[in-house]
C-alpha positions as CSV (number, residue, x, y, z in Angstrom):
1,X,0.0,0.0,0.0
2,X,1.3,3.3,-0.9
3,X,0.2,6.7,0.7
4,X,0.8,10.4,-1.1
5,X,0.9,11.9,2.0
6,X,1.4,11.7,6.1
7,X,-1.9,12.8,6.0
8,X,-3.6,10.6,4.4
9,X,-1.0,8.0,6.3
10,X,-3.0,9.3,9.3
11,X,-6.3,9.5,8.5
12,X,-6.0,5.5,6.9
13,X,-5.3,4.4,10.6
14,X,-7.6,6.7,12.0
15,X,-10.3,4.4,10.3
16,X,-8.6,0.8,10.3
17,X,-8.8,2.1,14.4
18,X,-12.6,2.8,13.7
19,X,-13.5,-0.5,12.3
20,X,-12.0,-2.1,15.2
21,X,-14.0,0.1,17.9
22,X,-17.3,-0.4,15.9
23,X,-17.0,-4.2,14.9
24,X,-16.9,-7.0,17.7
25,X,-17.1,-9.7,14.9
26,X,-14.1,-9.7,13.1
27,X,-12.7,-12.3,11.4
28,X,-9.4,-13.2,12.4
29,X,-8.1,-12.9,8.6
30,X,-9.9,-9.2,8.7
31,X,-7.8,-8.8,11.5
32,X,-4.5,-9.8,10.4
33,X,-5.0,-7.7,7.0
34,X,-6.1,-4.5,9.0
35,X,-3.1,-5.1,11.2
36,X,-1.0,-5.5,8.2
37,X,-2.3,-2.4,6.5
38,X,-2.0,-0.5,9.7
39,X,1.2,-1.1,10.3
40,X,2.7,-0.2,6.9
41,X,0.8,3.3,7.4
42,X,2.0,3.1,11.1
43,X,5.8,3.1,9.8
44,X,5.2,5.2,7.2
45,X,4.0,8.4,9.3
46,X,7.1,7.4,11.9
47,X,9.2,8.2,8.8
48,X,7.9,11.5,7.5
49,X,7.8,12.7,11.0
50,X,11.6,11.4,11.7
51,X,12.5,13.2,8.0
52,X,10.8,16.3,9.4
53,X,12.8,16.3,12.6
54,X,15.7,16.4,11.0
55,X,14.8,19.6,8.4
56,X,13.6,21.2,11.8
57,X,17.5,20.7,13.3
58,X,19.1,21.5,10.1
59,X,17.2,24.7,10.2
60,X,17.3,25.2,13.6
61,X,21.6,24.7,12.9
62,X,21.8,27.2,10.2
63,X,19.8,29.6,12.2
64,X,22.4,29.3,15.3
65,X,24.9,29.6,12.8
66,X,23.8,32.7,11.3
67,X,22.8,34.7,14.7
């Protein structure tokens, strides 16, 4: 699965999360695929945010630098 943005990262597991809270009957395959699914867009948000971190230093650096 491939996501354009961390938004739309986020907003994928905010309704994987939904179908879990609303649905007491799930099958154990239905399960394991959300899992799945949730994970990749898990990992994926953890990595834009960890990508933006490090922008935020480098600016952060070159404003230290500069003052």
């Amino acid at each position: 699965m491939e996501f354009e943005s961390f938004e739309s990262a986020l907003e994928y597991l905010k309704k994987i999360i939904k179908k879990f809270e609303e649905n007491e009957n799930i099958s154990i395959e239905e399960l394991l695929n959300n899992y799945e699914e949730g994970m990749e867009a898990y990992y994926f948000c953890a990595k834009k945010l960890e990508e933006t971190q490090k922008k935020i230093k480098i600016i952060d650096e070159n404003f230290d630098r500069n003052s």
